[in-house]
C-alpha positions as CSV (number, residue, x, y, z in Angstrom):
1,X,22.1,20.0,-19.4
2,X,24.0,17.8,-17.7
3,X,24.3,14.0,-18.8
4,X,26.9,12.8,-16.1
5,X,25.4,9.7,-14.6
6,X,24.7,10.3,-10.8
7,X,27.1,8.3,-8.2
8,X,24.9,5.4,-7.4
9,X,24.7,5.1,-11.5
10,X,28.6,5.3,-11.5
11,X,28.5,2.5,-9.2
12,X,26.2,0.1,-11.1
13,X,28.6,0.5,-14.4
14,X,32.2,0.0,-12.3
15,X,29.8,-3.6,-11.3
16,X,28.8,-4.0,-15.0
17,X,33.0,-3.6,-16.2
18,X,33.3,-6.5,-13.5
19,X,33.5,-9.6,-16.0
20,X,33.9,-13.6,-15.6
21,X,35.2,-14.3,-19.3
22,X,32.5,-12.5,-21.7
23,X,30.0,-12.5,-18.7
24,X,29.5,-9.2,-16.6
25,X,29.1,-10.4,-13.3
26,X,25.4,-8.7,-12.4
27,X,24.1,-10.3,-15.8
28,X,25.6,-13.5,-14.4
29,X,24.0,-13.6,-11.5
30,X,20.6,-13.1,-12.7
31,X,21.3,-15.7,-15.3
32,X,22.4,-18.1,-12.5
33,X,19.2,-17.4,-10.9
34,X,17.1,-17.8,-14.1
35,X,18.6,-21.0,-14.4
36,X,18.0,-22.4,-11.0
37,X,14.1,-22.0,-11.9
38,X,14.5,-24.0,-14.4
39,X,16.7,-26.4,-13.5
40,X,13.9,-26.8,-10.1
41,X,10.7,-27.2,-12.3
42,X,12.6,-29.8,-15.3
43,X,12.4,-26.7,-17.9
44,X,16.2,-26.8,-19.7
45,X,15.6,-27.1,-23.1
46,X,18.3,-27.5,-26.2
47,X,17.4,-24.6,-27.8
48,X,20.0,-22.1,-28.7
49,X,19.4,-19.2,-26.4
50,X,19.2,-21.9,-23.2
51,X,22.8,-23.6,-24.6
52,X,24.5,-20.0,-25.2
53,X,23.5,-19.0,-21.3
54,X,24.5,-21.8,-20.0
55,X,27.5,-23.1,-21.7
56,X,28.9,-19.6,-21.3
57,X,28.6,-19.2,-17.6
58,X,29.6,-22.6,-16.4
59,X,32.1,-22.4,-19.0
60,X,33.7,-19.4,-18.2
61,X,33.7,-20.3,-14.1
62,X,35.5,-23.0,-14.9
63,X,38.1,-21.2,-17.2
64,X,38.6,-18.7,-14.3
65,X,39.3,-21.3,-10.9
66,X,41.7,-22.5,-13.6
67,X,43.0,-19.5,-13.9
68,X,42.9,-18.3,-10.1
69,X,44.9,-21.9,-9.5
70,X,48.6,-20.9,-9.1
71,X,50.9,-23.1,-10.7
72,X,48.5,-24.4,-13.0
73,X,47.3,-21.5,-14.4
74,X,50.8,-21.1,-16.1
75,X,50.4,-24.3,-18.1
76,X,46.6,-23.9,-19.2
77,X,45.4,-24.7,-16.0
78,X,41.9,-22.7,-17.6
79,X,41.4,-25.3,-20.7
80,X,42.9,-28.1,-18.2
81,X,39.6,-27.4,-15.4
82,X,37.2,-26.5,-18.4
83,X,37.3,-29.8,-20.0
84,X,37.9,-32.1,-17.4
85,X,36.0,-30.2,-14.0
86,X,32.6,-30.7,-16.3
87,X,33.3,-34.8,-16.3
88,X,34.0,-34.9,-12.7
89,X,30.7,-33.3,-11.6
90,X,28.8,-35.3,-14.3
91,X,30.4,-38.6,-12.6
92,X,29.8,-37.3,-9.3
93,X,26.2,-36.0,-9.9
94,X,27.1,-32.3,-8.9
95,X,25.9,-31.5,-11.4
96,X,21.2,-31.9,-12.3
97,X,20.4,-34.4,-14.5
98,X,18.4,-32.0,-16.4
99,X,21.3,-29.9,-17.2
100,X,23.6,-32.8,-18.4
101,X,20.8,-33.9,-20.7
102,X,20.5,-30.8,-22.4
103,X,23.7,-30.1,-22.7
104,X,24.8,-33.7,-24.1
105,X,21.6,-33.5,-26.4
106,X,22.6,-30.0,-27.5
107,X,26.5,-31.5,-28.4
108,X,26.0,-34.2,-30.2
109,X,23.1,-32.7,-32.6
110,X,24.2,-29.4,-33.0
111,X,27.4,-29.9,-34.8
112,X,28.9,-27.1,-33.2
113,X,32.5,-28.6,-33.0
114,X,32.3,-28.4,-36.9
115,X,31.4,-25.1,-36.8
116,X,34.2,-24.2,-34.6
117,X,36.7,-25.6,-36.7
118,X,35.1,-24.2,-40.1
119,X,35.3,-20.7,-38.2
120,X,38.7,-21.3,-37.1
121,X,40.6,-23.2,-40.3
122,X,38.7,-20.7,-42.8
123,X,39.7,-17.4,-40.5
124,X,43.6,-18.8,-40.1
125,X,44.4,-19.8,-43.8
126,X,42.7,-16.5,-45.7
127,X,44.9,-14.3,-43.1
128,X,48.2,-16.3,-43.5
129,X,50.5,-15.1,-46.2
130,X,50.9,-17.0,-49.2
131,X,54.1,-18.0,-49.4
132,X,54.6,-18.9,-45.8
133,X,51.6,-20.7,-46.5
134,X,53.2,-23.1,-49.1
135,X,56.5,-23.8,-47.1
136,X,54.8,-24.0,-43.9
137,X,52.5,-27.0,-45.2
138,X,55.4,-28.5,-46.8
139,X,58.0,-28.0,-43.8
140,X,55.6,-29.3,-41.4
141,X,55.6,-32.5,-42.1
142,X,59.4,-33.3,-41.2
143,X,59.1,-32.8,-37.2
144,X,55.8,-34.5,-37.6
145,X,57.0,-37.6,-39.2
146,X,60.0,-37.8,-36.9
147,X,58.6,-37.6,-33.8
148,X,55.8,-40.1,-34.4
149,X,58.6,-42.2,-35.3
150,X,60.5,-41.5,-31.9
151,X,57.4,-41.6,-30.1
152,X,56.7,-45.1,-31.1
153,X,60.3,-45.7,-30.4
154,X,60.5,-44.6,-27.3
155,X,57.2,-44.9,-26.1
156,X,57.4,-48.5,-26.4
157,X,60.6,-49.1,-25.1
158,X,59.1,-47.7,-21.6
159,X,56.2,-49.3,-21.7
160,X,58.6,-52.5,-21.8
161,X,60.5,-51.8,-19.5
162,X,57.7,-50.6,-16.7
163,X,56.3,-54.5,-17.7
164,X,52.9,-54.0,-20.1
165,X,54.5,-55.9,-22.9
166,X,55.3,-55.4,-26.2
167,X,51.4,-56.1,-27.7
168,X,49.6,-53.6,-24.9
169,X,52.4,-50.9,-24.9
170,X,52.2,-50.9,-28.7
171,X,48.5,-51.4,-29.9
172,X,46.9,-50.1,-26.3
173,X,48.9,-47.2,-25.6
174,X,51.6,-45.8,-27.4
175,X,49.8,-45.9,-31.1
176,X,46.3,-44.8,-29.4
177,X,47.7,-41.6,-28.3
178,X,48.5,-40.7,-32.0
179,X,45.3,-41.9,-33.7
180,X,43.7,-38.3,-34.2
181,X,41.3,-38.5,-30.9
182,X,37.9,-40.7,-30.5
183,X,35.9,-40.9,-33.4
184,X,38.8,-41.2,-35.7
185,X,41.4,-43.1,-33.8
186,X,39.8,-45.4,-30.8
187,X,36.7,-45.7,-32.6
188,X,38.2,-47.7,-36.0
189,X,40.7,-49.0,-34.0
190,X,38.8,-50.6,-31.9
191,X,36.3,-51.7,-34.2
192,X,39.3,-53.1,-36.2
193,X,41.2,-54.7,-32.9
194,X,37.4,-56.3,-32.0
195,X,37.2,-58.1,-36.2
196,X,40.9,-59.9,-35.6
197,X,40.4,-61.4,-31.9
198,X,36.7,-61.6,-32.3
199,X,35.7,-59.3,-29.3
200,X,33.3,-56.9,-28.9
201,X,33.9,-53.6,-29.7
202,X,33.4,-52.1,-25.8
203,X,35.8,-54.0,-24.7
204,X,38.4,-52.8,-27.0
205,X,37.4,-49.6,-26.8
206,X,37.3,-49.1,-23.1
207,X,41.0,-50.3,-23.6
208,X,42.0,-47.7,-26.0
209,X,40.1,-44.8,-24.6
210,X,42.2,-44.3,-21.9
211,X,45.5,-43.6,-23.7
212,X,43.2,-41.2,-25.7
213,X,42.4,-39.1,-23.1
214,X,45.5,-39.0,-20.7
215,X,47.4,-38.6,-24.1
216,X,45.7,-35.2,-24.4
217,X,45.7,-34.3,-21.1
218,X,49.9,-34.1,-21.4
219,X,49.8,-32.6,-24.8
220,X,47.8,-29.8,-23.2
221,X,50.0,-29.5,-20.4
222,X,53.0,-29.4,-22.5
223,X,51.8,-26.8,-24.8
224,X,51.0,-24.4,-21.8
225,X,54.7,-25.3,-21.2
226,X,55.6,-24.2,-24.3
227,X,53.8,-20.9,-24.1
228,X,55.1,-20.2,-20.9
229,X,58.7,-20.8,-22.9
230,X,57.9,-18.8,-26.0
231,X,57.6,-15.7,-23.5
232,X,61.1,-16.1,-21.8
233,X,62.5,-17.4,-24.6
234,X,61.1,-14.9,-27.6
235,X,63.7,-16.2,-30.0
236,X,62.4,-19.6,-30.1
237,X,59.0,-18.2,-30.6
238,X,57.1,-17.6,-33.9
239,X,54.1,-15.6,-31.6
240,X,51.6,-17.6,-33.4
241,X,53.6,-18.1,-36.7
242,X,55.4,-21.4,-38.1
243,X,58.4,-20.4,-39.9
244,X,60.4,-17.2,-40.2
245,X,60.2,-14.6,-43.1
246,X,57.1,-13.0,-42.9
247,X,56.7,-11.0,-39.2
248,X,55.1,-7.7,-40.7
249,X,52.3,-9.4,-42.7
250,X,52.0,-13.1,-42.5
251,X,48.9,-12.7,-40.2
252,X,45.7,-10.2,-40.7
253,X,45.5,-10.7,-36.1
254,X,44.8,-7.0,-34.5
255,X,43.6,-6.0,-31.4
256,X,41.3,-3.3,-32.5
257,X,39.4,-4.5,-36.0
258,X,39.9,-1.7,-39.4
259,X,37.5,0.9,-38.5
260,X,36.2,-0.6,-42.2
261,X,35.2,-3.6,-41.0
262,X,31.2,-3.4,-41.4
263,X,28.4,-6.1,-40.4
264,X,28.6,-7.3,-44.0
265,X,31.7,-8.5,-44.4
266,X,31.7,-10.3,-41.2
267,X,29.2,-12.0,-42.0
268,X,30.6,-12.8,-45.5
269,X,33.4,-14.5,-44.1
270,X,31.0,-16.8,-42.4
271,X,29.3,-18.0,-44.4
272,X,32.1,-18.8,-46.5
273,X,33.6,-20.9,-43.6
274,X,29.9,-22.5,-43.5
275,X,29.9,-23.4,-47.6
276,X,33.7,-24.5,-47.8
277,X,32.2,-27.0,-44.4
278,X,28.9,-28.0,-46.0
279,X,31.0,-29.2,-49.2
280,X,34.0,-31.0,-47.3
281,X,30.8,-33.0,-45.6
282,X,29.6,-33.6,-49.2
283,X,32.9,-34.7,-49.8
284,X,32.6,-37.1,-46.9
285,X,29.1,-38.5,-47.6
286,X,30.4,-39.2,-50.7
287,X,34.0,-40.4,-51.2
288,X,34.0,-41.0,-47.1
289,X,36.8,-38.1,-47.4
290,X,37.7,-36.6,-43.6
291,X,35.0,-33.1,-43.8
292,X,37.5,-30.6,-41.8
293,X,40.9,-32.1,-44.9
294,X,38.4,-30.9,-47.9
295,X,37.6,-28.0,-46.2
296,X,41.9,-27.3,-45.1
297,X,42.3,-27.9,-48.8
298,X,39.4,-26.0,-50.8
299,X,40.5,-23.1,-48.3
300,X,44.5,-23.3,-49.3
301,X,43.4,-24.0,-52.9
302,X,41.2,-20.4,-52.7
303,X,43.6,-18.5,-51.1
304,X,46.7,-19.8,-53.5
305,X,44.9,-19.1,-56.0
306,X,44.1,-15.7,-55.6
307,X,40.5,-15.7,-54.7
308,X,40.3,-14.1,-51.5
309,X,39.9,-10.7,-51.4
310,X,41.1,-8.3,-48.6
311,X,37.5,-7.7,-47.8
312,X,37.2,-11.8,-47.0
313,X,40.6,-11.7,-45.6
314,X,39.0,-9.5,-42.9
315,X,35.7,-10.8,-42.1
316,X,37.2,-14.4,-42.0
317,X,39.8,-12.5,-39.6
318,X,37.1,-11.3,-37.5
319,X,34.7,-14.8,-37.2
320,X,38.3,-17.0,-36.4
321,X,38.4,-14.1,-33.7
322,X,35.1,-14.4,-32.1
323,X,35.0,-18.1,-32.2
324,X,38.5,-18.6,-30.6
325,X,38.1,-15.5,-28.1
326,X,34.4,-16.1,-26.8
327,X,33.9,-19.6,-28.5
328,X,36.4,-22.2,-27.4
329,X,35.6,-22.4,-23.2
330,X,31.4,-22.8,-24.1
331,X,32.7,-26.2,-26.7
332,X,35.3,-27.7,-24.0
333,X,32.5,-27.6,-21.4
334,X,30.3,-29.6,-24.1
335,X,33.1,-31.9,-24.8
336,X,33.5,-32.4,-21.4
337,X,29.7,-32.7,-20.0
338,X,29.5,-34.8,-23.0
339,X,32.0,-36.9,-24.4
340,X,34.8,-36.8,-21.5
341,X,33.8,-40.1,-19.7
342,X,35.9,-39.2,-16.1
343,X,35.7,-43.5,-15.3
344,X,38.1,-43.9,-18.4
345,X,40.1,-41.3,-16.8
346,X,40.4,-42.7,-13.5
347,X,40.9,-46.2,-15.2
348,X,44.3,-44.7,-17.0
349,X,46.1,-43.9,-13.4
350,X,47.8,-46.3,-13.1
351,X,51.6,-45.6,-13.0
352,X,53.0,-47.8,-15.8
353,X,50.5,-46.5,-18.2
354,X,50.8,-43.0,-17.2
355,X,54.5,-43.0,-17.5
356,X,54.1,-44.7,-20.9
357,X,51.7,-42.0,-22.0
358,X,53.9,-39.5,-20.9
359,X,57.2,-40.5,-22.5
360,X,55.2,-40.7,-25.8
361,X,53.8,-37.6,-26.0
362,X,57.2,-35.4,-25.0
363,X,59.0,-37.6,-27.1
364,X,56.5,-36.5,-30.2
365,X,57.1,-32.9,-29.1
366,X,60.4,-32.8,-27.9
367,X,61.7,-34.3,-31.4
368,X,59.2,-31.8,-33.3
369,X,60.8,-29.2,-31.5
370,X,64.2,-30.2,-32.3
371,X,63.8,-31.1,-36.3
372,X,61.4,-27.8,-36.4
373,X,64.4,-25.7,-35.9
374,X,66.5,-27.9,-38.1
375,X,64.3,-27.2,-41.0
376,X,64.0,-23.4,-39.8
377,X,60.7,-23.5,-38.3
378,X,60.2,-21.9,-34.9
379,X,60.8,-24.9,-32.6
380,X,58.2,-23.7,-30.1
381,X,55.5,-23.4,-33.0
382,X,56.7,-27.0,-34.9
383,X,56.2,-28.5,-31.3
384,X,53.0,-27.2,-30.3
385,X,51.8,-28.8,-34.1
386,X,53.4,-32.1,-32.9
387,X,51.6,-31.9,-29.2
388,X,47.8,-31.6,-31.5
389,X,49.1,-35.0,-33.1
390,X,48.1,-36.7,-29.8
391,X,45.4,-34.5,-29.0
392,X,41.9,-35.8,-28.7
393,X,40.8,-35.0,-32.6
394,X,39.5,-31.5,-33.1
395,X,38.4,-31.0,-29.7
396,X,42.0,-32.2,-28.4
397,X,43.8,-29.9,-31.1
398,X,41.1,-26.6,-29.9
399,X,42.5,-27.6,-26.4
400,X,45.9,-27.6,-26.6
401,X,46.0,-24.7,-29.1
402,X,44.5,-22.7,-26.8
403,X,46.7,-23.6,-24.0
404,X,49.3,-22.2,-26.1
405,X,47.5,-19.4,-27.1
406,X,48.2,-20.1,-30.9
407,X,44.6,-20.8,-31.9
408,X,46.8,-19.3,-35.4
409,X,48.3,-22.9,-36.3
410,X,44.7,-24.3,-36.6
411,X,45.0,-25.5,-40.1
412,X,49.0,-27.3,-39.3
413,X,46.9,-29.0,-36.8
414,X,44.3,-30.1,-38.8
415,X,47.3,-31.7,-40.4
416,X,48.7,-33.7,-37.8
417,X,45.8,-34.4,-36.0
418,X,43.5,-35.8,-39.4
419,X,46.2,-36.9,-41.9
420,X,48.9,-37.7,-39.3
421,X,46.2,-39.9,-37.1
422,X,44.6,-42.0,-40.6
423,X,48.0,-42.9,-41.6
424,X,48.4,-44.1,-37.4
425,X,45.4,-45.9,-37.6
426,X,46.0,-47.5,-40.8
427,X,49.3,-48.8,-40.2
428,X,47.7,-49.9,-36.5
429,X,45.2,-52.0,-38.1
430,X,47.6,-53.8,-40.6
431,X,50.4,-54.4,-37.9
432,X,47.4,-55.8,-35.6
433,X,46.2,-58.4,-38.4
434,X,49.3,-59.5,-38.7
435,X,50.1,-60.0,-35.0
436,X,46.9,-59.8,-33.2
């Protein structure tokens, strides 16, 4: 008998290998044509199956004209267009209503971003080896402490001399950037700002956004940079991994999976990601401890003290995969439908505040990459940590990690971007009382 598929068959499957992302193009067009009917009689819903179509397709499109962009492709140009190309056509209505609805609904009450990063932090830390685990959390915080201090420096010398004035440069742009994003950084800070000059707080925080945003926007750009580096220059490079010593075994990351690697024990690894989560946002509705620190720490605390096995190793290994491979496109279209307001953005062009921005945040990096190497870090690695400090929070640091391709230095991030952007904020607020 013979089971060779006939040639109009061997046709279909050569159309089926053609793929947009995770999405075989035939299946994407009939899903773009399921969702024009129900985008044309008001039927997008928030449920899960609608979100996963959608978010996926219109994700991925936009991760490919990124891609297909020459130039920009080289420095992330797909996480550049897949966060920001979804604000533009919500600002210019391209695209329905109905869509944007669901889609903002489905972000802001789904908790996926916490997800993401449970997946990610919890897959990252049980793969990473021990002792480069220690040093690496110890090490790291030299670049980043010096180049927030040079950042400041510098970025506020520019902003001086391009004429916004000490106050604004300082407490408008240059700190913003570093804050740790919106909801940790412009949010308190402009609730803060708004209780010493008795303001509103939109008025504040439409000042601070801005710096926010473009912040992350360079950080992302430099960190495609730096990838683009890393592969002409492999000796500054760590591939993924923050300090030297460990090459054959610091990281579980393989192509191909064990052949071991069963259902099971995937799914044991995530719903350990989900527990150590659900108890760092006890932590927080408790103590008002940041969620995603408790959960860095009870993970580092598990895997230092020998509790994970190799079998949770693994099927941590394999969710951090799926959610960084096929995950991180569907969440910056979110962010961007969302919670990327393109007005703010267009309100930041303005050339004095760009060029502010911009000294700032290569300042940060450029100094992280120079102390990383002096405390025998990879340069490229301690830099690409330092670029997540002015990232927009977790969404920023899953941007500009994946512009680098080093979705691996999650939990440093999680550093810079959570402890690095309280202590920011903090000292903001006190200098502001004082001065404000």
């Amino acid at each position: 008998m013979n089971d060779s598929p006939p040639p109009w068959a061997r046709v279909v499957q050569r159309m089926m290998d053609w793929r947009i992302g995770v999405v075989p193009v035939p299946v994407g067009v009939l899903l773009a044509a399921a969702l024009v009917y129900f985008v044309s009689h008001g039927k997008v819903g928030t449920g899960l199956p609608m979100m996963i179509g959608v978010t996926l397709l219109l994700s991925f499109l936009c991760a490919a004209i990124g891609q297909a962009i020459p130039g920009l492709r080289m420095v992330g140009g797909a996480v550049i267009v897949a966060t920001f190309l979804p604000s533009a056509l919500v600002y210019y209505h391209l695209l329905p209503e109905s869509l944007v609805s669901a889609v903002s609904a489905f972000t802001k009450g789904s908790d996926y971003l916490f997800l993401y990063i449970a997946a990610v932090i919890v897959g990252s830390v049980f793969g990473m080896d021990r002792t480069v685990l220690i040093r690496g959390f110890l090490k790291i915080f030299a670049p980043l402490a010096a180049g927030t201090v040079a950042a400041v420096i510098v970025g506020t010398a520019v902003g001086i001399a391009l004429g916004l004035g000490l106050h604004h440069t300082i407490f408008y742009v240059v700190l913003p950037v570093m804050a740790g994003g919106v909801g940790d950084g412009a949010v308190p800070l402009s609730l803060g700002y708004a209780g010493v000059i008795h303001q509103n707080f939109g008025s504040q925080f439409a000042l601070i956004l801005p710096a926010v945003m473009i912040g992350s926007f360079f950080a992302i750009l430099l960190a495609g940079g730096l990838n683009l580096l890393g592969k002409r220059r492999p000796s500054l490079s760590g591939g993924g991994r923050l300090q030297p010593g460990a090459e054959d075994d610091t990281f579980l990351r393989k192509d191909v999976p064990p052949p071991h690697l069963d259902v099971l024990t995937i799914a044991t690894g995530g719903f350990t990601a989900v527990t150590l989560y659900l108890v760092g946002e006890l932590a927080y509705q408790a103590w008002k401890l940041p969620a995603p620190v408790v959960m860095l720490v009870l993970a580092v605390a598990m895997k230092l003290g020998w509790a994970v096995t190799r079998r949770l190793e693994l099927g941590a290994d394999a969710i951090f995969q799926m959610f960084a491979k096929v995950g991180t496109y569907p969440l910056l279209f979110m962010v961007g439908v969302a919670w990327t307001p393109w007005r703010s953005l267009l309100s930041a062009f303005d050339p004095a505040n760009l060029i502010t921005i911009a000294a700032t945040v290569v300042t940060l990096v450029g100094v992280g990459f120079w102390v990383g190497r002096k405390v025998n870090l990879y340069p490229i690695e301690a830099a690409i940590v330092n670029a997540t400090h002015a990232g927009q929070g977790g969404t920023g640091g899953v941007a500009i990690l994946t512009a680098a391709e080093r979705m691996e230095l999650m939990p440093f991030a999680q550093i810079a971007i959570r402890i690095g952007g309280a202590i920011v904020v903090t000292l903001a607020l006190l200098a502001f009382a004082r001065l404000g």
